[in-house]
N, C-alpha and C positions, 0 to 999 in steps of 0.2 A: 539456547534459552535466553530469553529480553527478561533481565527483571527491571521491576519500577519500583522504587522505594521510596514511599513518601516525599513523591514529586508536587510540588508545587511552583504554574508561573506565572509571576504577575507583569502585569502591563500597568506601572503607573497605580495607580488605585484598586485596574479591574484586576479580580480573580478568574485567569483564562484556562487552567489546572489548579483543582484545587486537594491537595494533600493523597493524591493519588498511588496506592499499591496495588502493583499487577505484575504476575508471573503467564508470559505466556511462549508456547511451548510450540512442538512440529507442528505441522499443518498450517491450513486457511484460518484465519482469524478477521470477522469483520466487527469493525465499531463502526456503530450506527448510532445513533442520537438528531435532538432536532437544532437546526441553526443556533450556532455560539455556544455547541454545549462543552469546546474543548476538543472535538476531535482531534483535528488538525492540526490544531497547537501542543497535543502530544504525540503526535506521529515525528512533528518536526524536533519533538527534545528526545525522542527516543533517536532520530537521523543524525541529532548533531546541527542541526538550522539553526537551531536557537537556546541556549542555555537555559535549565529550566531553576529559579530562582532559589528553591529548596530542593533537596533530597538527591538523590544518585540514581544512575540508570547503567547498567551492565548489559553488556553483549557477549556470553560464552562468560562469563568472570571478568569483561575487562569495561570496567570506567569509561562509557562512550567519550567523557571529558579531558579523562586524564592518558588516555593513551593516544598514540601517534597516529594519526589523521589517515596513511597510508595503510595500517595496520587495521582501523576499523573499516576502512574501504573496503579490503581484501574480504573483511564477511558481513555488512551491512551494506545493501545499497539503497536508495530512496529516490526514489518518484514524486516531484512536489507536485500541487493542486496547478500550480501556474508557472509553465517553463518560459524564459524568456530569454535570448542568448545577442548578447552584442555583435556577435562576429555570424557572417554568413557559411554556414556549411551542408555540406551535400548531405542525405541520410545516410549513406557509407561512413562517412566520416564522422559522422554523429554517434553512431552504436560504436564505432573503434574508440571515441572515447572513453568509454564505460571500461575499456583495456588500462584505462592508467594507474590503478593501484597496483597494476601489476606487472606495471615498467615498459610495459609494451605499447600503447596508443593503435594497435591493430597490424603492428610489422614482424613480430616472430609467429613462428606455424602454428603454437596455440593459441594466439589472437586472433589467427585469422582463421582457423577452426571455429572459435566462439561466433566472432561478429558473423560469421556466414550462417551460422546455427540460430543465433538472435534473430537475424534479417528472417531464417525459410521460418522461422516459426512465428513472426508478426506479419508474414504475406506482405512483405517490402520490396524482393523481387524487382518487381517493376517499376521501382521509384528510387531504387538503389544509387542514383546517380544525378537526380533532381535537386537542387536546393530546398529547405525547409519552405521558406516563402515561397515554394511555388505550388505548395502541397493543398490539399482540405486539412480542414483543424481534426479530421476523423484521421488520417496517413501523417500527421504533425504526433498526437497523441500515437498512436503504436511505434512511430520511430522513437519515440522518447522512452516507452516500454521498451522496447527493443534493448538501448543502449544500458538501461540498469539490467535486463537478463545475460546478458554481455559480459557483467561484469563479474558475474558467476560467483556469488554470494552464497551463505548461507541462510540468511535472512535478507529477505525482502520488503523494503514498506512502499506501499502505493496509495498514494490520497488523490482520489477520483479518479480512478482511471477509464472510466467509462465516458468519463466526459468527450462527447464531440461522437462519438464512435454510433452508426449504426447499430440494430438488433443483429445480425450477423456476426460485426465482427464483435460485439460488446459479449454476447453467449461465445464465442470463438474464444475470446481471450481467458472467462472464468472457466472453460475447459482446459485452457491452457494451463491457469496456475493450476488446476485442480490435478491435473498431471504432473507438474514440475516437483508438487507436494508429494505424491506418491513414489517417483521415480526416482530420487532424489534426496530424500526426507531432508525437504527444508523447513523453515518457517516463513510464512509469506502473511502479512498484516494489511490489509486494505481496508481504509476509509471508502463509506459507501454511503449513501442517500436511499436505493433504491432498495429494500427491506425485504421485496420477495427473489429477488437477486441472493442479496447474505443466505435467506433462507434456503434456497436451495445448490449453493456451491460450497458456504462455509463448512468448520469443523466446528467455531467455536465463536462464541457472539459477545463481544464489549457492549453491553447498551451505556452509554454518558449522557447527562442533564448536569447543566449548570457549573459546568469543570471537575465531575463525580462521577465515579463509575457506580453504577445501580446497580446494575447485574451483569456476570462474565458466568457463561456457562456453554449446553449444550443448546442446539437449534430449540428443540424440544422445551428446552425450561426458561430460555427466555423468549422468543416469539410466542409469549400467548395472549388474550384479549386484555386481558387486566394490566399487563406488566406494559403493553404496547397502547393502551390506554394512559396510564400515568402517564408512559415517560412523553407522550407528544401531544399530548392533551387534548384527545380527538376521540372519537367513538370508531371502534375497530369488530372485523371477524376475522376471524382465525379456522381457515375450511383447511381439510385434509381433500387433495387432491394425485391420483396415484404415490399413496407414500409421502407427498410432500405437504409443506404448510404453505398454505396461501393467504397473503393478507388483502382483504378489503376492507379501504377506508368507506365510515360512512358517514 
């Protein structure tokens, strides 16, 4: 369980979170909102990126701030919006890192059980021994997936991770976590953009404006015309298409 207790973080003046409570729980969870409204600046205080000015945030009962770095490793991992790495490394070597909270970097037999289980399930195979620079930013983004599934958490945050990725592997991957969630009972939190995306892989939907959560609920209660009308201030439908919600913007 992620709690958020009356998180707030400022930047200077701006309010980038503002006085945020949210409990969330197994499963897919996407927060969606329109530019600047806080996503990603709480994904990254719930990761531990960046301290959030007010309030406390817990992972299982533990203080993401006040407890040992190695500790909240072991069951938080996080995926940021923008990976950028000083040192050159192969994508082998990349997912073995996601092994280090857990003493290993990919050298004992359940390291190398994981990073080979990370690798067949982001289809890296074939680039397993490639440097990063010599990849597409589609095969850069699944190795960096890769390396947080790696590191076999029990919560997961991922902020875009669709970026760069084809329709193939972009549906491949939300099958993935949607599985990872079921088999596993984890929690997995992904920031998204793409709204008929959340809508048919989430479990449960964060909509954020203006550093505020508006609504946290079922697909059902918040993907409807009115609610996806406020929050992006645009004129919407909302079609049932086999079972699922479709949004068109209009």
């Amino acid at each position: 369980m992620i709690r958020i207790d009356s998180v707030t973080k400022r930047h200077g003046t701006v309010v980038a979170v503002d006085d945020v409570t949210l409990e969330i729980g197994r499963g897919l969870t996407a927060i969606i909102g329109p530019n600047g409204a806080g996503k990603s600046t709480l994904l990254s205080a719930v990761g531990r990126l960046i301290q959030a000015t007010e309030g406390t945030i817990t992972v299982d009962g533990r203080d993401v701030h006040t407890t040992g770095s190695r500790e909240i490793a072991r069951r938080l991992a996080i995926l940021r919006q923008d990976n950028h790495l000083a040192i050159r490394l192969s994508v082998e070597d990349l997912v073995a890192y996601g092994r280090f909270p857990h003493g290993g970097s990919g050298r004992t037999a359940v390291d190398r059980e994981r990073v080979e289980y990370a690798i067949g399930l982001l289809d890296l195979g074939a680039v397993r021994d490639r440097f990063l620079d010599e990849l597409s930013g589609g095969q850069r983004q699944r190795a960096f997936v890769a390396m947080a599934m790696a590191q076999d958490t029990d919560h997961l945050l991922l902020d875009e991770p669709l970026n760069n990725l084809d329709p193939r592997h972009a549906v491949s991957l939300m099958k993935l976590l949607r599985r990872e969630c079921a088999e596993r009972d984890i929690t997995i939190v992904v920031v998204m953009h793409d709204i008929n995306v959340a809508a048919q892989f989430a479990d449960d939907i964060v909509a954020m404006r203006d550093g505020r959560v508006v609504h946290h609920g079922a697909v059902a209660d918040v993907i409807t015309e009115p609610r996806l009308a406020a929050l992006y201030e645009t004129a919407v439908r909302v079609v049932e298409v086999d079972g699922r919600r479709v949004v068109l913007w209009e």
